[in-house]
C-alpha positions as CSV (number, residue, x, y, z in Angstrom):
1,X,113.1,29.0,24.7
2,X,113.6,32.3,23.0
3,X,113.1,34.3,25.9
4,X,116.4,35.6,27.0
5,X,116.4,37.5,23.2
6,X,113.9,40.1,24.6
7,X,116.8,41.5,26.9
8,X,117.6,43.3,23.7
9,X,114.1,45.1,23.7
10,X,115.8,48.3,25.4
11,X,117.4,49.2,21.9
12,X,113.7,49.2,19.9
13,X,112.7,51.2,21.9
14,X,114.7,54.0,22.3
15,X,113.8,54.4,18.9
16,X,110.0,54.3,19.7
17,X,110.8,57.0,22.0
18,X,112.6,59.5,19.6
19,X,109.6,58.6,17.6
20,X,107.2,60.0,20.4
21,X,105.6,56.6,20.5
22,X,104.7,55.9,24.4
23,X,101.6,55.5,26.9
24,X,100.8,58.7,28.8
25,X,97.5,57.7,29.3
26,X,95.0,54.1,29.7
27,X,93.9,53.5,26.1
28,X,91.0,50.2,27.0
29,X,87.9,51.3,26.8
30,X,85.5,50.1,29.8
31,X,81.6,48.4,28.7
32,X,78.2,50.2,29.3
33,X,78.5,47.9,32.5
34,X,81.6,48.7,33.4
35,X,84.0,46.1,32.6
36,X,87.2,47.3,32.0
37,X,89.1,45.5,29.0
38,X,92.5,44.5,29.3
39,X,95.0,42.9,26.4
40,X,98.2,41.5,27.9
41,X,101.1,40.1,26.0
42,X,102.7,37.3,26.9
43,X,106.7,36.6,26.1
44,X,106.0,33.5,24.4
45,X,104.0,30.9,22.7
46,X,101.2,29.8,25.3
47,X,102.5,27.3,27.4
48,X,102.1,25.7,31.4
49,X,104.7,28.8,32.7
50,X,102.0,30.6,31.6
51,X,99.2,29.1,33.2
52,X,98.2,31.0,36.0
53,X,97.4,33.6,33.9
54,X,95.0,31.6,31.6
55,X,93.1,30.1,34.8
56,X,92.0,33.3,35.5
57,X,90.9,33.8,32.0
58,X,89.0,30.3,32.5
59,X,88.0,30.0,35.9
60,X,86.6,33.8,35.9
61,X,89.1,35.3,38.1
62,X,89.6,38.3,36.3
63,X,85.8,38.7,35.7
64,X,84.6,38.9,39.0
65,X,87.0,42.0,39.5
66,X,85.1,43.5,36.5
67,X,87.9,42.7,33.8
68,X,87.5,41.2,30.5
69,X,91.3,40.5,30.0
70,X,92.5,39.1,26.6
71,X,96.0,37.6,26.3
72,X,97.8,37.4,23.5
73,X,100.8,35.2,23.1
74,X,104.2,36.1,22.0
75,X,106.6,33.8,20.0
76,X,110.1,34.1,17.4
77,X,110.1,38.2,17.1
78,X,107.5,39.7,19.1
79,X,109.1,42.3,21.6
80,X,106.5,43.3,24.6
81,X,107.9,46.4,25.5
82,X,108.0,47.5,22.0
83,X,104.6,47.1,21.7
84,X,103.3,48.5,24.9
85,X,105.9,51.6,24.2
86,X,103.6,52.2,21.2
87,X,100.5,51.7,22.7
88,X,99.2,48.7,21.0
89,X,98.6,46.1,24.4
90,X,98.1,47.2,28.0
91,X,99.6,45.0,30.0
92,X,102.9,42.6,29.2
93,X,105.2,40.2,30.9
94,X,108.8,40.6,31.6
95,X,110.2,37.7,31.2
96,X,113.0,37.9,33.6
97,X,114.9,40.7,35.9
98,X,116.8,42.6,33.0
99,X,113.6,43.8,30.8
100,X,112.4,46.1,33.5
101,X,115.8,47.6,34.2
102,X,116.1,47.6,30.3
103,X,113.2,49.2,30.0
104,X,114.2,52.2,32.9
105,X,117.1,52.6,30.6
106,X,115.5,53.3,27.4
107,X,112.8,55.8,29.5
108,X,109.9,53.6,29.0
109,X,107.6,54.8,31.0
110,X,106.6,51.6,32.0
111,X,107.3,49.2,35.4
112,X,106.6,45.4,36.8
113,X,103.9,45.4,39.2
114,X,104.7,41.7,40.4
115,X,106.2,38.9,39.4
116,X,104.9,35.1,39.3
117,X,108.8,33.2,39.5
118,X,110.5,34.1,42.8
119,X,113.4,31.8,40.9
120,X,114.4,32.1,37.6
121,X,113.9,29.0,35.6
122,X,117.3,29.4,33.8
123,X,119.3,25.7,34.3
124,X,122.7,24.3,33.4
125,X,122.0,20.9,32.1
126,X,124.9,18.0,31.9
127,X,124.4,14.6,31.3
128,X,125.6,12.1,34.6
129,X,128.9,12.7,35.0
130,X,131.5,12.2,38.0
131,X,133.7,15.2,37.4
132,X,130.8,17.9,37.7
133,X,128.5,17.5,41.0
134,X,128.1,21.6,41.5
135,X,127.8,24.7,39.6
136,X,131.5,25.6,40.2
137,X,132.5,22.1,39.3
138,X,131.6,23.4,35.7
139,X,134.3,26.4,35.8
140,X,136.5,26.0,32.9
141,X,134.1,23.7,30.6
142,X,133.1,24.1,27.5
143,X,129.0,25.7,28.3
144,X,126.6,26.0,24.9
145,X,124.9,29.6,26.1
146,X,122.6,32.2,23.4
147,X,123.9,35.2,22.7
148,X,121.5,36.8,25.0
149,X,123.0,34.7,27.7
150,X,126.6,36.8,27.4
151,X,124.5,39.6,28.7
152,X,122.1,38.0,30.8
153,X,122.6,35.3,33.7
154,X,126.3,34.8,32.4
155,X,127.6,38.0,33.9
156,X,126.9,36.1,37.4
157,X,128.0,32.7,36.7
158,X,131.1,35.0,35.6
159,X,131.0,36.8,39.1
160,X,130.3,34.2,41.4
161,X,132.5,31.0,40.1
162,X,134.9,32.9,38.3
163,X,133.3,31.2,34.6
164,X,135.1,33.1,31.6
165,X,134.3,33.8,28.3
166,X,136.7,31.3,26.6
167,X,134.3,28.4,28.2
168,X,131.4,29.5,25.5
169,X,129.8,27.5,22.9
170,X,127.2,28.8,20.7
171,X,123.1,27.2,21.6
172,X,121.1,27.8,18.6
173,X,118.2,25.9,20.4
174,X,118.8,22.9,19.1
175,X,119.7,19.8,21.4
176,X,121.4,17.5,19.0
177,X,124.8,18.8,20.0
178,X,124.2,18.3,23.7
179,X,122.5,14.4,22.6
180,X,125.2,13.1,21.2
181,X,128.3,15.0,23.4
182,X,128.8,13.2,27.0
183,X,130.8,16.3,27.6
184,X,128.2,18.7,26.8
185,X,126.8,21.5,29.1
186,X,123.9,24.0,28.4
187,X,121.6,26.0,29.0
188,X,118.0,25.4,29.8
189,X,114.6,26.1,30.8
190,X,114.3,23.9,33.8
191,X,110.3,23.1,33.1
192,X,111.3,22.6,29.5
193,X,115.0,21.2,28.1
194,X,115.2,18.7,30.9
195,X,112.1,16.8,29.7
196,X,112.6,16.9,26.3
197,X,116.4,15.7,26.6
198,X,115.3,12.6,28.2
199,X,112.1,12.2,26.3
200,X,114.1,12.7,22.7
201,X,117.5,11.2,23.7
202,X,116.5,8.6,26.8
203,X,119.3,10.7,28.7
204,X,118.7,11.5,32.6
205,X,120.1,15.0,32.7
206,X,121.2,16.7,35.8
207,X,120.1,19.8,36.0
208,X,121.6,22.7,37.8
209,X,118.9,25.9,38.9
210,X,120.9,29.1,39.0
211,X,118.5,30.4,41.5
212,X,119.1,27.8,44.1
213,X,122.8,28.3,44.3
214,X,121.9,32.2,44.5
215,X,121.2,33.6,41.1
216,X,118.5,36.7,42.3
217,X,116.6,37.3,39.6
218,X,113.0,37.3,39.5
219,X,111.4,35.9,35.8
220,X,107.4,36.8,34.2
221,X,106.6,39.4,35.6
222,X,103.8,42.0,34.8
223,X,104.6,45.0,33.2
224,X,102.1,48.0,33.5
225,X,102.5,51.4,32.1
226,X,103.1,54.4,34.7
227,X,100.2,55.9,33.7
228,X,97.9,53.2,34.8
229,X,99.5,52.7,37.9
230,X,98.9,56.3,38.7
231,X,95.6,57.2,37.0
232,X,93.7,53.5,37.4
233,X,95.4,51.9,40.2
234,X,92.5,50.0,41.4
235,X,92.9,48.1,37.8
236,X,96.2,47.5,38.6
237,X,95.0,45.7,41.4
238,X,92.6,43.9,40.2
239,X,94.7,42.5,37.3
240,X,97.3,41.6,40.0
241,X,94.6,40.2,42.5
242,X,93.0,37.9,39.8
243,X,96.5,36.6,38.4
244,X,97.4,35.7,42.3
245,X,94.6,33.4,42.3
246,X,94.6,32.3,38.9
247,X,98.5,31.0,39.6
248,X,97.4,29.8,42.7
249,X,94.3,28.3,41.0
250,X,96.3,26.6,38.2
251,X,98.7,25.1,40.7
252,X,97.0,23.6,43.3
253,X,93.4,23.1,41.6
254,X,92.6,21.6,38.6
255,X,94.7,22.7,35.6
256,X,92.9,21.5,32.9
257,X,90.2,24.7,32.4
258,X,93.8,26.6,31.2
259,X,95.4,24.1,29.7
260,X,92.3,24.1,27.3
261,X,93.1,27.6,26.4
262,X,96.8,26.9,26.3
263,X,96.6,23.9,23.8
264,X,93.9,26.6,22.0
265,X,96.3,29.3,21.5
266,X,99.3,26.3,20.8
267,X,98.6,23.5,19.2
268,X,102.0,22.8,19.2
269,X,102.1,21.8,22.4
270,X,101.2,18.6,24.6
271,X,99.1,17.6,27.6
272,X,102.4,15.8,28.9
273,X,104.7,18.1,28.2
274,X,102.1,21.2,30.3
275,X,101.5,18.5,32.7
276,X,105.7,17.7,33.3
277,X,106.0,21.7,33.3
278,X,103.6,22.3,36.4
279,X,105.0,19.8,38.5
280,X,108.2,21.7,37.9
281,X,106.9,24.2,39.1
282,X,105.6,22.7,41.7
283,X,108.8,20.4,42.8
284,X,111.0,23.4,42.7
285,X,108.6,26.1,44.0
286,X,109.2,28.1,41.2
287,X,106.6,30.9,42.1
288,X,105.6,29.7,46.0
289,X,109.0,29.6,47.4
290,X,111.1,32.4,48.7
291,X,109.8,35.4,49.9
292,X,105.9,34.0,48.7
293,X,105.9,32.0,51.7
294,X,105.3,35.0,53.6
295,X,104.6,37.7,51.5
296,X,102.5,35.7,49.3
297,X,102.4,35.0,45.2
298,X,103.7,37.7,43.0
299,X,106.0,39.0,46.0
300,X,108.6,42.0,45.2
301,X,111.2,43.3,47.6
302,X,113.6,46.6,47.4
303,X,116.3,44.2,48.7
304,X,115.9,41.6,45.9
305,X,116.0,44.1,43.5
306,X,118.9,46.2,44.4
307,X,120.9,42.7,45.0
308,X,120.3,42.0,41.2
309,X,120.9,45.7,40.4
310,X,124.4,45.4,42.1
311,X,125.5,42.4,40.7
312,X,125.2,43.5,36.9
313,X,126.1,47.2,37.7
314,X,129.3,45.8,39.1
315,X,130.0,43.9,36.4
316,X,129.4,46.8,33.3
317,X,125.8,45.4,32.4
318,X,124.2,49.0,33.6
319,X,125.6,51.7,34.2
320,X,125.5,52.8,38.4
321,X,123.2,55.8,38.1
322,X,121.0,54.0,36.8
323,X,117.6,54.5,38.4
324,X,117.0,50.8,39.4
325,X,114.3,51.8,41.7
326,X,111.9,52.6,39.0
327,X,111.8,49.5,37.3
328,X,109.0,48.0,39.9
329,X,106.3,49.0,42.4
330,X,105.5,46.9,45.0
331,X,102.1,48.5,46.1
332,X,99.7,45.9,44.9
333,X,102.0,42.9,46.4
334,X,103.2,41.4,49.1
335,X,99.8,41.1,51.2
336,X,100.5,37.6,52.3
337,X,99.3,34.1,51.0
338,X,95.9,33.8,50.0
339,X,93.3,31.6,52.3
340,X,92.4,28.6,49.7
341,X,90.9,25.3,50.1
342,X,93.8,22.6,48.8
343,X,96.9,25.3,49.7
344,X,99.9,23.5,52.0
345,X,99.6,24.9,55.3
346,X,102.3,27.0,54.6
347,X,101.1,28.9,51.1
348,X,97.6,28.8,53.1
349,X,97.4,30.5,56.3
C-alpha cells in the first residue's frame, strides 16, 4: 500500500496555491435533465476498501439522487489534493486523518465531509512469536515502517509505548524481508499484508490494529471543496447519502455488482483477494464500529478529531495554532444507521 506517501501532499500544494491554482467555485456541469456530474478520485488502485463507493456507481445509488458520479482511481504518484487544488476532479478521498489537516495547512480550501473507516486499517504484523503478545511488547524491536510512517502513525506508537526511532527498519513494500526473518515486524494494511503473507509465505501472521489499542484516526474519507459545501450543499449530501448506502450496500448485500467494476478498473486484482478484504472489513468493523453504531456510516465527531489533533500537535507534527477545526464538517453525517433489509440489529434500527 502506497497510501501513507500522500501525507506529503501538503508540500504540492502550497505551490499550487502561490500559483493561484484552487477551487472557488463548482466546475461539473449539470445535464438538460438535471443530473449533476461528479468525478471523484480515489487514493489508490481500485480495490474492495474501495467498494462502497463502486456499489453505488453499480447498484444506482448515486443516480437516484440525480448524480452521474465517475471515479477515477489513483495509484504510484497521483496526489488527490493536488489535483482537486487545481481544479481537475471534484470530489477526492483522504486516505487517512493527516491529509485533511495537511490540507488546512497548505490553505486548501478544501475539507472531509465524512469518512467510511471509523478505524484506521494500519497493522503491525509479526509472525507467532512468544516474546510479543501486545503492541507494547514490541517496544525496542527492530519495526520495517515507510518513510511516511516516521511522520504518520509512528509519532503515536512513539507517544503511547514509548517506541523510538532507533527501532526503524526501512519497508520498501516488499515482503521478502519480513518472509524469511522470524524476527521481523512491519507494517501493514490489515485487509491486505496479512493475506498475502500467508498466501505467499504459508505464515499465520499476528496482526496488531493500531486502532483497537487506541490509535484515533479516521482513514478514506471524502474530501469536498469549500465552495461546494457552501454553494451546492444539497450535492454534498447527496454524494454523501448515496456512498452511505453504497458502503452499506457493498457490505451486507451482494458485492459482486462493484467488484465487477473494481476488477474493471484493476485487473491486477483477484476475486479472493476483494472477497478476503471485505470480510476484514467486516470481522473488524472497520467502517460500522465505533461511533457508526449510533451515529451511523461515515460518522465524524469534534471530539475524535481534536483527540488526533492533540496527539500530533503535541508531539511537533503540526504546529498548535493550527486551525484543526477546518479540516472537516460534519453537517451531512451522523444521522444515525440506515433502515436496511439484511443490517445486524444493531447497524439497522
Amino acid at each position: 500500500m502506497g497510501r501513507l506517501g500522500l501525507i506529503g501532499a501538503g508540500i504540492a500544494a502550497v505551490v499550487l496555491i502561490a500559483l493561484g491554482m484552487w477551487l472557488t467555485e463548482p466546475q461539473s456541469l449539470t445535464d438538460d435533465g438535471g443530473t449533476q456530474r461528479i468525478t471523484f478520485a480515489t487514493d489508490w488502485k481500485a480495490q474492495a476498501e474501495h467498494g462502497g463507493f463502486y456499489q453505488a456507481v453499480a447498484k444506482g445509488f448515486y443516480a437516484k439522487r440525480g448524480l452521474e458520479v465517475e471515479i477515477l482511481p489513483g495509484g504510484p504518484g497521483v496526489n488527490v489534493p493536488q489535483l482537486m487544488a487545481g481544479g481537475a476532479v471534484d470530489f477526492g478521498m483522504g486516505s487517512n486523518s493527516f491529509i485533511p489537516l495537511r490540507i488546512v495547512e497548505a490553505g486548501i480550501p478544501v475539507r472531509a465531509v465524512m469518512t467510511v473507516f471509523q478505524k484506521d486499517p494500519q497493522v503491525l504484523i509479526t509472525h507467532p512469536r512468544e516474546d510479543v503478545a501486545s503492541l507494547a511488547d514490541m517496544k525496542g524491536k527492530p519495526i520495517m515502517i515507510s518513510d511516511a510512517t516516521i511522520s504518520a502513525f509512528w509519532v503515536w506508537l512513539k507517544a503511547k509505548y514509548d517506541f523510538s526511532d532507533d527501532q526503524i527498519r526501512k519497508y520498501t513494500y516488499n515482503l521478502a524481508p519480513f518472509l524469511v526473518d522470524e524476527t521481523a515486524i512491519q507494517q501493514g494494511y490489515v485487509t491486505s499484508e496479512p493475506y498475502t503473507i500467508e498466501k505467499e509465505g504459508g505464515i499465520a501472521p499476528e496482526v496488531y490494529l493500531l486502532a483497537d489499542n487506541g490509535y484515533p484516526g479516521y482513514a478514506t474519507m471524502v474530501l469536498a471543496p469549500n465552495a461546494w459545501i457552501e454553494e451546492s450543499p444539497e450535492v454534498i449530501q447527496a454524494f454523501v447519502d448515496g456512498t452511505i448506502e453504497g458502503w452499506y450496500d457493498y457490505l451486507y448485500g451482494d458485492p459482486e455488482p462493484a467488484n465487477a467494476l473494481i476488477l474493471q478498473d484493476n485487473p491486477e486484482i483477484t476475486a479472493d483477494v476483494l472477497a478476503q478484504a471485505r470480510e476484514k472489513m467486516l470481522s473488524y468493523e472497520l467502517a460500522t464500529g465505533g461511533d457508526a453504531k449510533t451515529l451511523g456510516l461515515g460518522a465524524m465527531t469534534e471530539d475524535r478529531w481534536r483527540t488526533f489533533f492533540e496527539v500530533m500537535s503535541a508531539n511537533g507534527v503540526y504546529e498548535a495554532d493550527l486551525d484543526w477545526r477546518a479540516a472537516f464538517t460534519s453537517e451531512f453525517v451522523n444521522k444515525g444507521p440506515m433502515d436496511m433489509p439484511g443490517l445486524p440489529a444493531a447497524q439497522g434500527n
